[in-house]
C-alpha positions as MATLAB code, in Angstrom:
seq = 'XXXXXXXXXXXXXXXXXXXXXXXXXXXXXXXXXXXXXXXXXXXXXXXXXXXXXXXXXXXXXXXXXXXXXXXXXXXXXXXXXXXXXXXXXXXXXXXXXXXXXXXXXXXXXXXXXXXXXXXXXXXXXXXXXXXXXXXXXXXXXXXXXXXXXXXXXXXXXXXXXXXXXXXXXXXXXXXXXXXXXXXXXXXXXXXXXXXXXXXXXXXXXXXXXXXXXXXXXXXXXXXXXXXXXXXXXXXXXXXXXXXXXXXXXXXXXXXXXXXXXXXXXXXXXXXXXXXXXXXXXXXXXXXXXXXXXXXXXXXXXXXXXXXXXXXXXXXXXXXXXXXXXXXXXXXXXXXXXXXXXXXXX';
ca = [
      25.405   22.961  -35.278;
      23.679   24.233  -32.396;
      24.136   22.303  -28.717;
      20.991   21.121  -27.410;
      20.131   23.020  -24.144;
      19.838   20.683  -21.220;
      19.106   21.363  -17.643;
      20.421   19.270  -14.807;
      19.564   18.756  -11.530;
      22.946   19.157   -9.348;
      22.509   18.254   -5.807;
      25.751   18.027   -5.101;
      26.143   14.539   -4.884;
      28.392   12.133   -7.388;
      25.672   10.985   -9.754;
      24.339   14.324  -10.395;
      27.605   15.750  -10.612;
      28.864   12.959  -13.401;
      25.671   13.514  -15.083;
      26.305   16.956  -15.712;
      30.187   15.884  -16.762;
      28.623   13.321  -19.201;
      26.136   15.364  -20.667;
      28.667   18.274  -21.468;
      31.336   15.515  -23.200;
      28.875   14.615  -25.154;
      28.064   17.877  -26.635;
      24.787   19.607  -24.599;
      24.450   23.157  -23.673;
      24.218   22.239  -19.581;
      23.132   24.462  -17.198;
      23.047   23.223  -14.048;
      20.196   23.898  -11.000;
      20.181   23.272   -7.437;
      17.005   23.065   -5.468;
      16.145   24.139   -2.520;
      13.597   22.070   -0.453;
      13.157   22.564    3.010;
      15.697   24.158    5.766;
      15.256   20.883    8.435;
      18.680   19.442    8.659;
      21.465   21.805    9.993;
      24.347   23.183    6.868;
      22.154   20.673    4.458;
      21.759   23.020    1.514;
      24.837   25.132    2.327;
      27.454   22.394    2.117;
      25.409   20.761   -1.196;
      25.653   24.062   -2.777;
      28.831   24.663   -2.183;
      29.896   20.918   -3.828;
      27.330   21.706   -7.064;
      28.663   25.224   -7.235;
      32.429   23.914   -7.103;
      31.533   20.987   -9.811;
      29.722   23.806  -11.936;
      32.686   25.650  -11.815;
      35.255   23.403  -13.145;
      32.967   22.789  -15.814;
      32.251   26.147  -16.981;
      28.353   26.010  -16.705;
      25.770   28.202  -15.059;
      24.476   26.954  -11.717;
      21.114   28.443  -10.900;
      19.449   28.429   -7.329;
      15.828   27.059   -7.595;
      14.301   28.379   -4.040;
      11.106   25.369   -3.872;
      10.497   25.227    0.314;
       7.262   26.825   -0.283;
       6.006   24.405   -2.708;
       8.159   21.573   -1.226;
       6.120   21.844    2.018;
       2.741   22.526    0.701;
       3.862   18.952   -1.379;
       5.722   16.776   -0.322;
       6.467   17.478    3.636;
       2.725   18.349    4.937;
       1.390   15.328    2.473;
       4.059   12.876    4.729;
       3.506   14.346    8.526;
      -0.556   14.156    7.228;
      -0.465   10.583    6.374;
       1.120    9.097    9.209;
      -1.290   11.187   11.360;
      -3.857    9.261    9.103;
      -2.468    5.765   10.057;
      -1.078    5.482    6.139;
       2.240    4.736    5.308;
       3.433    7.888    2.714;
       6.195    7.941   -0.123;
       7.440   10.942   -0.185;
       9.718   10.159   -3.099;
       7.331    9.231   -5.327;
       5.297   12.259   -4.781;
       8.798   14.839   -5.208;
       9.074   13.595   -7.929;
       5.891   13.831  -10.044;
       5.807   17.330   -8.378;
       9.296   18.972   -7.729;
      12.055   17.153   -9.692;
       9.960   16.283  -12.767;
       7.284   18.910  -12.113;
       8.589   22.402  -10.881;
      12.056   21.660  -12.064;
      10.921   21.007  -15.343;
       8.771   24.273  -15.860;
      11.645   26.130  -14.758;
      14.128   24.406  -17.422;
      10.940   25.346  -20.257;
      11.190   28.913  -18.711;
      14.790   28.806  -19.823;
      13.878   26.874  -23.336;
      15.483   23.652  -22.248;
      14.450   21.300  -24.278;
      15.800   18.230  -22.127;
      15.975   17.858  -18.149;
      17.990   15.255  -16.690;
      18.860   14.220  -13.299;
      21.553   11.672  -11.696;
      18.710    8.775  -11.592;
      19.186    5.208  -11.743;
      16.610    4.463  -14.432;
      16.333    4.158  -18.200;
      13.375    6.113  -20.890;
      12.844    6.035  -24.611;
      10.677    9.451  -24.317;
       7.692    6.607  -24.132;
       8.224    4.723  -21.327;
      10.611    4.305  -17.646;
      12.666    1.162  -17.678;
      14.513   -0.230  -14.436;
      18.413    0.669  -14.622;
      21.279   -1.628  -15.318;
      22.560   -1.549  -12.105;
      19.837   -3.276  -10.456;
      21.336   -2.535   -7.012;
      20.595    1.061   -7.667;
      17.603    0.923   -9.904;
      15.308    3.996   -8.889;
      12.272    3.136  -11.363;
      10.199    2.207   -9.367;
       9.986    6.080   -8.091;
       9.542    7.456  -11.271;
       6.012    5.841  -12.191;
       3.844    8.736  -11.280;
       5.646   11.340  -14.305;
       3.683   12.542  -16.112;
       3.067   11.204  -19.296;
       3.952   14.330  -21.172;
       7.522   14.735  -19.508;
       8.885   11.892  -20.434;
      10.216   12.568  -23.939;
      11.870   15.420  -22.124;
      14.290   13.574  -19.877;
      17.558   12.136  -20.335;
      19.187    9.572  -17.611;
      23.011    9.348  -18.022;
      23.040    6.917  -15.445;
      21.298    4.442  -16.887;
      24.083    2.106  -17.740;
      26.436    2.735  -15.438;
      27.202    0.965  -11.990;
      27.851    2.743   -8.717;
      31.164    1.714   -8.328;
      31.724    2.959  -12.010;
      30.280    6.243  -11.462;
      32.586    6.712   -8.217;
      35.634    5.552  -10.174;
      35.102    7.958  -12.833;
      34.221   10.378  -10.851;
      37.078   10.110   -8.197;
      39.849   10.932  -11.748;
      37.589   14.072  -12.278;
      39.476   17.138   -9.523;
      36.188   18.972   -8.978;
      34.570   15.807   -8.580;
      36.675   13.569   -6.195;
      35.928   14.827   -2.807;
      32.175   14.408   -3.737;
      32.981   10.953   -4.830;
      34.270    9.891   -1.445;
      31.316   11.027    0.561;
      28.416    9.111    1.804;
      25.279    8.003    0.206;
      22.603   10.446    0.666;
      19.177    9.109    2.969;
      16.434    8.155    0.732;
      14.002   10.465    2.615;
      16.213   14.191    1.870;
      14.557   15.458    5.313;
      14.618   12.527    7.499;
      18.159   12.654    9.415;
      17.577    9.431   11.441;
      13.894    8.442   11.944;
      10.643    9.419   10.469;
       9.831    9.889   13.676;
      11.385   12.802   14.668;
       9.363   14.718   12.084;
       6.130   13.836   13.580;
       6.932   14.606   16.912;
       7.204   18.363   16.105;
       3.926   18.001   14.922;
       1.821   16.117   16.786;
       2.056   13.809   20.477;
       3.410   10.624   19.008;
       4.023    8.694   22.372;
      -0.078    7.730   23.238;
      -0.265    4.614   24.780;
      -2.871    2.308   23.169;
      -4.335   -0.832   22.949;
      -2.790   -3.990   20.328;
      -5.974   -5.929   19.198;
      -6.036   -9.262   17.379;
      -7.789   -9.842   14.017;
     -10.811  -10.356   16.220;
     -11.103   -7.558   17.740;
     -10.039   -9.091   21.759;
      -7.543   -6.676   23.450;
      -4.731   -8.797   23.805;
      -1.736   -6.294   24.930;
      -0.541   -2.622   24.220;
       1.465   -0.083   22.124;
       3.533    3.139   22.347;
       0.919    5.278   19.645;
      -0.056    4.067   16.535;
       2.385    6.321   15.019;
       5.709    4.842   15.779;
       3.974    1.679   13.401;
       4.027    0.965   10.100;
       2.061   -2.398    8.064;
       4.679   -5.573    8.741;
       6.611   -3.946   11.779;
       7.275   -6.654   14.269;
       8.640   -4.537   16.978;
       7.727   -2.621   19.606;
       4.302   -3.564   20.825;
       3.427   -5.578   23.278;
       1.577   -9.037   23.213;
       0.660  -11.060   26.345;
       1.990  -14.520   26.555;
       3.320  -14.653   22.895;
       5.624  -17.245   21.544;
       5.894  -16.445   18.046;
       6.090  -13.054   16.297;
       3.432  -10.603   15.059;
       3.012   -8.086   13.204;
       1.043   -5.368   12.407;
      -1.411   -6.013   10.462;
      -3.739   -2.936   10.449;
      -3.513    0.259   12.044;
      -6.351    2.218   13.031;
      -5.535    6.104   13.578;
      -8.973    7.155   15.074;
      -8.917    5.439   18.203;
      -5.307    4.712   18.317;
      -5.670    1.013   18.143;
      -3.190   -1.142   16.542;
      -4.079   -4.901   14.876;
      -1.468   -7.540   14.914;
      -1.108  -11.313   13.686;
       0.882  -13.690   12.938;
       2.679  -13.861    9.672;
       0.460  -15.896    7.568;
      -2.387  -13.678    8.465;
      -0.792  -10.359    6.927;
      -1.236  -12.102    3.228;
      -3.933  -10.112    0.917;
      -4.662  -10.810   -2.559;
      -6.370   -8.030   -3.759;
      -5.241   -4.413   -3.748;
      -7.190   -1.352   -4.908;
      -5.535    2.011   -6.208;
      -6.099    5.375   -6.873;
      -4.246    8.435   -8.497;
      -3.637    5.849  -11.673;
      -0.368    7.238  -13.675;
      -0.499    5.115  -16.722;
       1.989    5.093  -20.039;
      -0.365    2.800  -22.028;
      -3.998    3.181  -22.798;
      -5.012   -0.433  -22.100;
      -7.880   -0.692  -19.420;
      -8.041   -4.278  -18.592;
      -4.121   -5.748  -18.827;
      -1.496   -8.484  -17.295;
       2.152   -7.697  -15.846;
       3.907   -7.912  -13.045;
       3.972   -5.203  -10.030;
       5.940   -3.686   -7.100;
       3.830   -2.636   -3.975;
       6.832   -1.122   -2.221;
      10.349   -0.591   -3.413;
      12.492   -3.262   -2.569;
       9.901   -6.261   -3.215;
      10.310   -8.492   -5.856;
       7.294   -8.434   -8.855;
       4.657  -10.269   -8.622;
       2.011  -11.409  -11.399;
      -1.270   -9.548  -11.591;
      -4.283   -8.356  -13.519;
      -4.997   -4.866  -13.708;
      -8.434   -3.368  -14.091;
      -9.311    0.245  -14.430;
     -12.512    0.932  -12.984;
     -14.916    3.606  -14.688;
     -14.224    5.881  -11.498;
     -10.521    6.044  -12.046;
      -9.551    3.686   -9.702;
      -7.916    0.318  -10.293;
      -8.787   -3.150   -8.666;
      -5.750   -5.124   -9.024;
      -6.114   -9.081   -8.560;
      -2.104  -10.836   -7.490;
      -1.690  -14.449   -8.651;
       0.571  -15.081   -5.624;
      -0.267  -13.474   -1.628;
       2.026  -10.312   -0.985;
       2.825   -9.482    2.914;
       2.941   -6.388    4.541;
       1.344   -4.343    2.024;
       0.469   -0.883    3.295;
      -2.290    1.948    2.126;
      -0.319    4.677    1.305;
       2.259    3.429   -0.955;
       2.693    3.099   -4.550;
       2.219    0.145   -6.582;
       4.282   -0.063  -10.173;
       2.932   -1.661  -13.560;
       6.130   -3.872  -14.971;
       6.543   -5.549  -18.001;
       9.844   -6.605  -17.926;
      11.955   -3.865  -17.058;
       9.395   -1.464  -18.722;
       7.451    0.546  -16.186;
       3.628    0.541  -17.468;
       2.143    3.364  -14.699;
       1.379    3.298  -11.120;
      -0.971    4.284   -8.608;
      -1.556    4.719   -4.882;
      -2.791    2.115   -2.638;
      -6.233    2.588   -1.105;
      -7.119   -0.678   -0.186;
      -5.746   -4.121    0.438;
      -7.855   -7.284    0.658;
];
């Protein structure tokens, strides 16, 4: 019988590298592919290539060089410098991977007649929908709800029942594998060494002094730029003869004004989003949903408005919520869609 052709994604990291172990025990054709993203960070791609080449290797498989900077940049890194400089908060992650991982990466495993892609995600799929991961620690579903539709029944995630620790143990008894095992976790944002901050300062003047404005409007202390702030912070302003702590609560790019309050004052109960990514065809609908990664669910109606956007209504207040993100459709563990916030109320 003829092996099923598969394409992985090898970054050089552990979970990428079992995947493509897994995969090949189990009987797939793999081929494995390393993509290159931007040039930033100093021996980045050089000493990943040299791991997934060394991995590849051992296993016998081809390992193709993907070279994506150009389209990388035009997506992904020019979106995230241009929403901060908007006062938004971006997600980079979700947005690589509707358009690089899941997007270029997957034309270029059709080009080779692939019929599956997979990657060394935390998450679960049926070829319908995304469901969270066993390993709830590590569960990456919550980045995967703007795929397209279309790709799903495509993709294969070998880590979907697997634990971290289990993936390093197996991979640590695997020789081309167990220096890769040891290393450290990569960053979530591939281009961001320390702070996002050091990216926007090779763009733009990030240190402009401003004013820090309560909710009505009174001046009532300062900030370092309205950049250096995102929805929630509670650092780094300034606010005269305060006893409790504040938070930002709005930010306000145009005239480099920054509005902060007190805790209770950040809750909204009403968000609206755009750029709707949806698995189901249901217009009007209940579930649960994440507005950032790392928040728990919270109940909510959903309703898709005839312009394509979506006004969602929360049964409980959420904190901190910031225009830019990406809230996820749950029910259960089973990701419904997602879209971008726009609004918050």
């Amino acid at each position: 019988m003829k092996k099923e052709k598969i394409i992985v994604g090898m970054s050089g990291g552990v979970d990428s590298s079992v995947t493509a172990y897994l995969l090949q025990k189990e009987g797939y054709e793999v081929i494995g592919v390393y993509m290159k993203l931007h040039n930033i960070i100093e021996n980045f791609h050089e000493n990943n290539i040299a791991a997934g080449s060394k991995v590849a290797k051992s296993l016998n498989i081809p390992y193709h060089i993907l070279e994506l900077e150009d389209k990388f940049k035009e997506e992904v890194y020019d979106y995230f410098v241009t929403e901060y400089k908007n006062g938004n908060t971006p997600n980079p992650c979700v947005r690589c991977n509707r358009t690089i991982k899941f997007g270029a990466l997957f034309e270029f495993a059709q080009s080779l007649g692939a019929k599956y892609l997979a990657t060394g995600h935390y998450a679960k799929t049926d070829g319908e929908f995304i469901y969270e991961a066993d390993d709830k620690t590590k569960d990456q579903s919550y980045f995967l709800g703007q795929i397209k539709k279309n790709v799903l029944k495509h993709l294969i995630f070998p880590m979907s029942t697997y634990k971290k620790e289990d993936i390093i143990k197996l991979g640590s008894t695997l020789p081309a594998i167990k220096d890769i095992a040891k290393g450290k976790e990569s960053q979530e944002i591939c281009f961001v060494e320390n702070v996002y901050t050091d990216i926007l300062q090779e763009h733009y003047n990030i240190d402009m002094p401003g004013k820090t404005l309560d909710t009505d409007g009174n001046e009532v202390g300062h900030h370092k730029g309205y950049m250096h702030y995102t929805i929630g912070k509670r650092r780094g302003f300034y606010v005269h003869g305060a006893h409790e702590a504040h938070y930002v609560k709005e930010i306000n790019a145009k005239d480099n004004t920054i509005v902060v309050s007190k805790k209770d004052d950040l809750s909204i109960n009403k968000v609206k989003l755009n750029n709707l990514n949806l698995f189901i065809e249901e217009e009007s609908f209940t579930c649960t949903i994440k507005l950032r990664y790392r928040t728990t669910k919270i109940e909510c109606t959903v309703n898709v408005q005839e312009n394509g956007e979506a006004i969602i209504e929360l049964e409980e207040p959420a904190y901190g919520v910031a225009v830019g993100q990406v809230a996820v459709f749950y029910h259960g563990e089973k990701v419904l869609g997602s879209g971008w916030i726009l609004e918050t109320y």
